[in-house]
Every structure is written in C-alpha cells, then in structure tokens.
C-alpha positions in Angstrom: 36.4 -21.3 -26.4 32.8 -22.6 -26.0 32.5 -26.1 -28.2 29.3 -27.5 -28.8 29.3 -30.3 -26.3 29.8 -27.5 -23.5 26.6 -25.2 -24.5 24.0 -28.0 -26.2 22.7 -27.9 -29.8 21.5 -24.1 -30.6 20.5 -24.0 -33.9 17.2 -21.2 -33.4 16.7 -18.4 -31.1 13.2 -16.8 -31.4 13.1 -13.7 -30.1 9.7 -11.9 -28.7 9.8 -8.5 -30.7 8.2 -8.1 -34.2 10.4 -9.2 -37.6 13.6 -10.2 -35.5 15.2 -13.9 -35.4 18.1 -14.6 -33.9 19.9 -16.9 -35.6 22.6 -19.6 -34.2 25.7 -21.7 -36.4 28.4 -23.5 -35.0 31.5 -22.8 -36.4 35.5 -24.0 -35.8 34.1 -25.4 -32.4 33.1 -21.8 -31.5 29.3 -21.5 -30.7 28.5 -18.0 -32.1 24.6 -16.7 -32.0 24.5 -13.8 -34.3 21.9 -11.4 -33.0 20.3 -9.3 -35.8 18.1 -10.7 -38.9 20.4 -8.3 -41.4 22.9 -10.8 -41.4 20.3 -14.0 -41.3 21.5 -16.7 -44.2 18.8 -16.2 -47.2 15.2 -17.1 -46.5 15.4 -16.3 -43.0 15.0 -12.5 -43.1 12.0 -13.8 -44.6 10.6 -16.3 -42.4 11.5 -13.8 -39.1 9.8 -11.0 -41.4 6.5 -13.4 -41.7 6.0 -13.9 -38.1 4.0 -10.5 -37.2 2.3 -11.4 -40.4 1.5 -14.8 -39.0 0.2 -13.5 -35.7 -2.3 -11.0 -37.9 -3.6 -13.7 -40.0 -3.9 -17.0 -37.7 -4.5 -15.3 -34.5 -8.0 -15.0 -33.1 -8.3 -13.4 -29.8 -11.0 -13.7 -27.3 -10.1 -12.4 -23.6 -6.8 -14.1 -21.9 -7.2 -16.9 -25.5 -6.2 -17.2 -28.6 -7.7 -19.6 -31.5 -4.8 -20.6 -33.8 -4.9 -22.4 -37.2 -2.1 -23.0 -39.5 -1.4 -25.0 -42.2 1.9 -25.6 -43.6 3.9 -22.9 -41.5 7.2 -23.1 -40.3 7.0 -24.3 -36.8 10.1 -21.3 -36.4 6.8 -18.5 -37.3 4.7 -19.9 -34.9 6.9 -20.2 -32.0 7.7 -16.8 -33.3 4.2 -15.9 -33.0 3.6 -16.9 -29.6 6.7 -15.6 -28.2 5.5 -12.3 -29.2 1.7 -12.8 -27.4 3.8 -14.2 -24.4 6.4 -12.1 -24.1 9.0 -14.6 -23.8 11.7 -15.9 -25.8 12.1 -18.8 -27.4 15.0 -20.8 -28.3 14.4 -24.1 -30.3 17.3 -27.0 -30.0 18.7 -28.6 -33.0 15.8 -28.2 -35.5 16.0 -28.2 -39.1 12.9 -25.7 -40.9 10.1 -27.9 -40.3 6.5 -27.4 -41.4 3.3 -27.8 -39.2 -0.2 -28.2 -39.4 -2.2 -27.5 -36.2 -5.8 -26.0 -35.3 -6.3 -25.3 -31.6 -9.9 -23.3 -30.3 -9.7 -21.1 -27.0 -6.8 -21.7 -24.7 -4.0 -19.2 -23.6 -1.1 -19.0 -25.7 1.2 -20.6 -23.6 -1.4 -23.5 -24.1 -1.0 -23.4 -27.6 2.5 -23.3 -27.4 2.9 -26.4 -25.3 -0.1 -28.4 -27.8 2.0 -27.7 -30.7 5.1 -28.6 -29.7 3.6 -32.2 -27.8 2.3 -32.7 -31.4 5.8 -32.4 -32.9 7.4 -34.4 -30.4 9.4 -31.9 -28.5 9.4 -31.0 -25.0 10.4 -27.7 -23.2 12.2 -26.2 -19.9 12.4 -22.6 -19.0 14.1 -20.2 -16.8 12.6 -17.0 -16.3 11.7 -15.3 -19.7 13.2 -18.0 -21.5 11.9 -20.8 -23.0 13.9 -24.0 -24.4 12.1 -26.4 -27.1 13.6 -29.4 -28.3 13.8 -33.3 -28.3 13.6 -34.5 -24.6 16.7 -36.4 -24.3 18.6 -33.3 -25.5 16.9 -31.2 -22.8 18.9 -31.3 -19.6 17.7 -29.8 -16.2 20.9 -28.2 -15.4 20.8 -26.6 -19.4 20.5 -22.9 -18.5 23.9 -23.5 -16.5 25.9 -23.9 -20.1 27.7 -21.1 -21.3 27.3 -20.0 -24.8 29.0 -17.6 -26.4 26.8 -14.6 -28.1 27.9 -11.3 -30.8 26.0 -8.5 -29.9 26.0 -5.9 -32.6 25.0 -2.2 -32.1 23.9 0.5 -34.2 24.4 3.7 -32.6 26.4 2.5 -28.9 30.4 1.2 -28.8 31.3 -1.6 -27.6 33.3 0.2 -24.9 30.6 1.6 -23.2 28.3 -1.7 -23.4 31.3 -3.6 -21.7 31.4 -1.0 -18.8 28.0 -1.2 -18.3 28.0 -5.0 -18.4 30.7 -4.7 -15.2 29.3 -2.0 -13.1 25.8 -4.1 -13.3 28.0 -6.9 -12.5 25.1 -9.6 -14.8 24.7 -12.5 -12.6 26.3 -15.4 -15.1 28.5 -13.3 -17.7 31.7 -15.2 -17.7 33.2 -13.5 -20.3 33.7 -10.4 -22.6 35.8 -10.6 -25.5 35.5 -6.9 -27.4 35.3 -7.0 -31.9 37.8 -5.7 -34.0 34.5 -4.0 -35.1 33.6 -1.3 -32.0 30.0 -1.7 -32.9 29.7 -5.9 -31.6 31.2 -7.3 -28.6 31.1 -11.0 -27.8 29.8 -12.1 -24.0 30.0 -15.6 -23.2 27.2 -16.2 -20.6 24.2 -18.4 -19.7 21.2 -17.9 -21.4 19.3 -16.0 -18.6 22.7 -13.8 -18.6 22.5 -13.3 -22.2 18.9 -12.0 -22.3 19.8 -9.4 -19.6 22.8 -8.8 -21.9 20.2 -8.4 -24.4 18.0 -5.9 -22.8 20.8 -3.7 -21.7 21.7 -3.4 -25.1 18.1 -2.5 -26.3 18.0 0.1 -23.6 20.6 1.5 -24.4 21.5 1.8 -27.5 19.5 4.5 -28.9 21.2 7.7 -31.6 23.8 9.6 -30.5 22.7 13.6 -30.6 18.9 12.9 -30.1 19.7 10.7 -26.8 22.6 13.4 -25.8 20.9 16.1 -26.0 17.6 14.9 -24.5 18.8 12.0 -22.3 20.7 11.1 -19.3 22.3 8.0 -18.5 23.9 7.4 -14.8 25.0 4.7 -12.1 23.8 5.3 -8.9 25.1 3.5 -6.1 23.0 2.5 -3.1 24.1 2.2 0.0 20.9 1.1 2.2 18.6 -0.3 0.1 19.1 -3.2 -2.6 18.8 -2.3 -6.3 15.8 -4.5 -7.1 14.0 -2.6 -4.0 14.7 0.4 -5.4 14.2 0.2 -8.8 10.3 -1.1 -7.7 9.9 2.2 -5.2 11.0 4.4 -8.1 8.5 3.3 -10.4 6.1 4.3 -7.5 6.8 8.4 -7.9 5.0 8.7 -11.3 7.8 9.3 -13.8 5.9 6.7 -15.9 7.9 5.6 -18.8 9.8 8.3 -18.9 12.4 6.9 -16.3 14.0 3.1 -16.4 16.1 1.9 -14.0 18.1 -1.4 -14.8 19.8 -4.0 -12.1 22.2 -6.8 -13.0 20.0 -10.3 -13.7 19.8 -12.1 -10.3 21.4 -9.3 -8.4 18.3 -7.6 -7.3 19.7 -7.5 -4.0 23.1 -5.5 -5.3 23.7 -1.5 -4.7 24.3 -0.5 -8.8 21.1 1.1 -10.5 21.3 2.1 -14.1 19.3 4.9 -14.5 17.8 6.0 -18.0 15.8 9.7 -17.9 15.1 12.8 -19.8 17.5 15.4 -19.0 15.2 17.8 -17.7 14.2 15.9 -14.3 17.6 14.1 -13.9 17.5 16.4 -10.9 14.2 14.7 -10.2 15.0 11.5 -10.2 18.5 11.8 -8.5 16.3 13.3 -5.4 13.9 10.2 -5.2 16.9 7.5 -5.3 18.1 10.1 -2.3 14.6 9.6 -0.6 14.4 5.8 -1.2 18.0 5.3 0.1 17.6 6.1 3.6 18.6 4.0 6.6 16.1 1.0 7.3 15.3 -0.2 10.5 16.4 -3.6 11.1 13.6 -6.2 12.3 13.7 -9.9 13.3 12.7 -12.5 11.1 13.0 -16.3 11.6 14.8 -18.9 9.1 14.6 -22.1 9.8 13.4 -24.4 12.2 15.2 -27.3 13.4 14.1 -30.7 15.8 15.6 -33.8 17.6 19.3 -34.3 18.0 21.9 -32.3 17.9 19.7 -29.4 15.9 21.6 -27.2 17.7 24.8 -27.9 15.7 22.9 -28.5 12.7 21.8 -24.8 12.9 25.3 -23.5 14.0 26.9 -24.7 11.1 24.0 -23.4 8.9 24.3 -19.8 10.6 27.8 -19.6 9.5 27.4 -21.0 6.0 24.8 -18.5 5.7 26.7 -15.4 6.4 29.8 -16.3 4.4 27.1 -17.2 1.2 25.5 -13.4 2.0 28.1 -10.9 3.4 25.6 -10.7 6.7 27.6 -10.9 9.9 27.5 -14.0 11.8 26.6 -11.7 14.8 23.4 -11.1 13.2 22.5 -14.1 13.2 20.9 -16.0 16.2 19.7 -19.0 17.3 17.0 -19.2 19.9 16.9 -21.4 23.3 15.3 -24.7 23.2 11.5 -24.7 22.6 10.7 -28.1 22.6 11.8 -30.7 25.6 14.6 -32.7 26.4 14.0 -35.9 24.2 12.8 -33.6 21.4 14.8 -30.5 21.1 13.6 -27.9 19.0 15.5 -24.3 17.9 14.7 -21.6 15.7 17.7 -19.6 13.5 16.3 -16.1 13.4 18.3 -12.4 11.9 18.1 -9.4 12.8 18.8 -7.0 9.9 17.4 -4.6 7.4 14.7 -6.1 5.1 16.2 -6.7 1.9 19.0 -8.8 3.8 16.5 -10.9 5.5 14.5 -11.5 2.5 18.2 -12.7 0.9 18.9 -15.0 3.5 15.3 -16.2 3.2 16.2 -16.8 -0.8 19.3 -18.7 -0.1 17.1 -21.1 2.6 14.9 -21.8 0.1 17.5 -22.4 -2.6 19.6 -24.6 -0.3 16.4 -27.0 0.5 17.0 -26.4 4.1 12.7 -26.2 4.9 
C-alpha cells in the first residue's frame, strides 16, 4: 500500500500528447493515478479536450519562441499547452482548478512555463522528461524517489503481456506489479521517472491485434557485448527510419535486453544489424579518478573495490597506477581496462558518487 505521506500530494498529471489528462485521487490511503481522460470526473474531459485548442488560439510562434496570452484559463490548459510545445510532462502538486491571467512576448516555452508558474506562486523540480509544479515547501529534492502507485489501462494489449515486458526490460525503479481483475489495466507501483517509461512501453505497444499481427513483429533481443542503450543508438544509424523502435529499461542503458518493434517484412533485417552491432569490443584504458596527499593509495583501493561490486566489473580490471607525485605529496591515478560501455559506466557511478 502506497499512503499519501509516502508518494507527496498528486492531485494533476499533465501529460504532453493532444486531449489527454491524467488524472490523480487519493482513495482508502491507496494513491491511484488513473491514466486515461474516459474515466476523468465531469468537466475534465473537457478542460484536457481544450488544451490543443488552447495551444491553436494563444500560441504565437516565432523561431525557438512562443508569445502567449490568456485570460481566465485554467492554469491545468496551459501547463497542458506547454507540455505539448516541450515535450515534457507535467505533473502539478496539490492544486485545486485555478484560473490565470498572463501575457508573456518572445521567450521559449520553457520560459513561459517557469513566468507563469513564479506568478502563481509555485516552484518546480524535474527529472528527466518530467516536470513537478507546486508550492515550494511541498517540493522535496529527493521527490522523484517516492513511489506512487499508477493503473495503466489498455485498449487492444493484456495485462499479461505488459507485465512480461515490464520484467524482461527490468525498468529501473518499478517496485511493484499488482495485475486487475480486469486483463486490460494493470497497477505498477514505481517512481515517477519509472512510471513514464511504464507509460511509453504501453504506448508502444499497445497497438490492434490482427493489423499489428499480421504486419508487425515484436522481439527481445539479448546482447551480449554491447549495452542496450549503445545499441539501440547504432540501430537507428542503418536507415530503418521510423519503421523500427527499439526500447531499453529507464536507466538501464547500460543492460543487455532490447525490445524491438518492426514490420514483419525486414525482421530478418533488423535481426542481422543487432548481429553486426553485437560484436566483440576491444577493451581500452581509461582513467577514473585521481587522488593526492596521504594515504590516497588506500583511499583509491577501497574505491576500486566498491566500484566493481556497484558494476559487475572485475576488480582485476581495475588498476591503480604507481605514485606520480613525490614523497610528501603522493599522487595515484585509478584507471580500467575494459570494453567502452563499461568504462563509460564506471565513469557514471564516479560522477554520481561525488568522488571528482
């Protein structure tokens, strides 16, 4: 069970695609965002239906900026309406429908966005694609860490298959999948980066049956020397366009599962450029981390080994070099010798550690 103190105050999630809001309520304890506006509690269907409107009538476009001028509109539309021009989404904190006022001339979008919520008194963090707006002492830096717990419905997809899909990725921050009575929703309990890869999964892939069967193919494909986010990057580089999508767990660009989505009729195709991108990569030698003055050689022992359990690299890979400075100032260097995508993971975990 997810209560309200564990995940924060969701009350609206505005998502960047024409005519949908997703709306959240907070029932029996049980946070439950219900994604979908067909189910929206009256007059929301219509205020999610007015923001394509909104961006047609209010939006003037010159370059890389916008001119926006409302008056009266729901501060929901707006956001609504920017989320689309920035391709984000948008979740506003605890906020009742409140109307707005505002006139800003020639400035990006995410400009206007940041104007218009200053003038309401709101502030914002964001992670990614996402976007959090509310009151400042409700916004918390470690906020995209909560869990909250979402229903997903489908149209065409079970909830079976969605669930597979949602291991073998194995999402970064999914803590939990409880399936519905109803095969078409399935609940995920997950952070809110974790969510919105839930979310475009789901839009991926949940497309009609015969038309997708008959002209579609959907496969795993399992690396074994080159990480999935490296892959899915190289793939786009053999010209299958839109044609072909390839989909890694969020924050696990450096894992070995690829979803693959393709026309049937160069599967084949595509099957033989994973084969040609997953070939054997020569390892090279990269420094990490520099350390000085007293016992830095310890310093950078104990980092080499916290390293290699955090990453799966062997310790053995992992080296640290004589002394380059002098005796009263000592001075080593961790360096690793592996593959690229291993390197550049290490690299990651440095720089999230604060060890620079």
């Amino acid at each position: 069970m997810v209560t309200g103190s564990t995940v924060g105050f969701f009350r609206h999630i505005i998502k960047a695609s024409p005519g949908t809001l997703i709306t959240a309520v907070l029932l029996a304890g049980i946070l439950a965002l219900t994604v979908g506006i067909d189910r929206a509690p009256a007059g929301q269907a219509e205020r999610a239906a007015n923001a394509p409107s909104l961006l047609d009538t209010v939006f003037a476009e010159t370059g890389n900026t916008i001119t926006l001028n409302v008056r009266e509109a729901y501060l929901q539309d707006v956001l609504s309406a920017l989320a689309i021009k920035m391709g984000a989404n948008i979740v506003l904190l605890d906020s009742k429908p409140v109307k707005v006022t505002f006139k800003v001339e020639n400035v990006s979008p995410r400009r206007a966005m940041e104007l218009i919520i200053q003038s309401s008194g709101l502030s914002y963090l964001q992670s990614g694609s996402v976007i959090i707006i509310g009151p400042a002492d409700k916004l918390q830096q470690n906020f995209f860490n909560h869990m909250a717990l979402t229903r997903f419905d489908t149209r065409y997809i079970e909830s079976d298959e969605i669930q597979n899909m949602i291991n073998k990725l194995g999402i970064k921050g999914v803590k939990t999948i409880i399936k519905d009575d109803n095969p078409h929703a399935i609940w995920v309990q997950g952070t809110a980066q974790a969510l919105d890869k839930v979310r475009e999964l789901i839009s991926a892939v949940d497309i009609e049956k015969e038309p997708f069967e008959e002209k579609q193919s959907r496969f795993f494909y399992t690396l074994e020397y080159t990480a999935a986010g490296e892959a899915a990057e190289k793939l786009k580089q053999f010209g299958f366009g839109d044609n072909v999508k390839a989909i890694i767990g969020e924050g696990d660009k450096f894992g070995r599962e690829l979803l693959v989505l393709c026309p049937k009729d160069i599967e084949g195709q595509v099957m033989s450029a994973l084969d040609a991108i997953d070939m054997p990569v020569k390892k090279t030698r990269v420094p990490l981390l520099t350390e000085r003055g007293e016992n830095a050689h310890q310093r950078l022992n104990a980092t080499r080994h916290l390293l290699s359990e955090l990453s799966g690299v062997p310790v053995g890979s992992l080296h640290i070099s004589r002394n380059l400075g002098s005796r009263d100032n000592p001075l080593y260097v961790l360096w690793v010798e592996e593959t690229p995508d291993k390197s550049q993971l290490l690299k990651n975990l440095v720089d999230e550690m604060d060890l620079n």
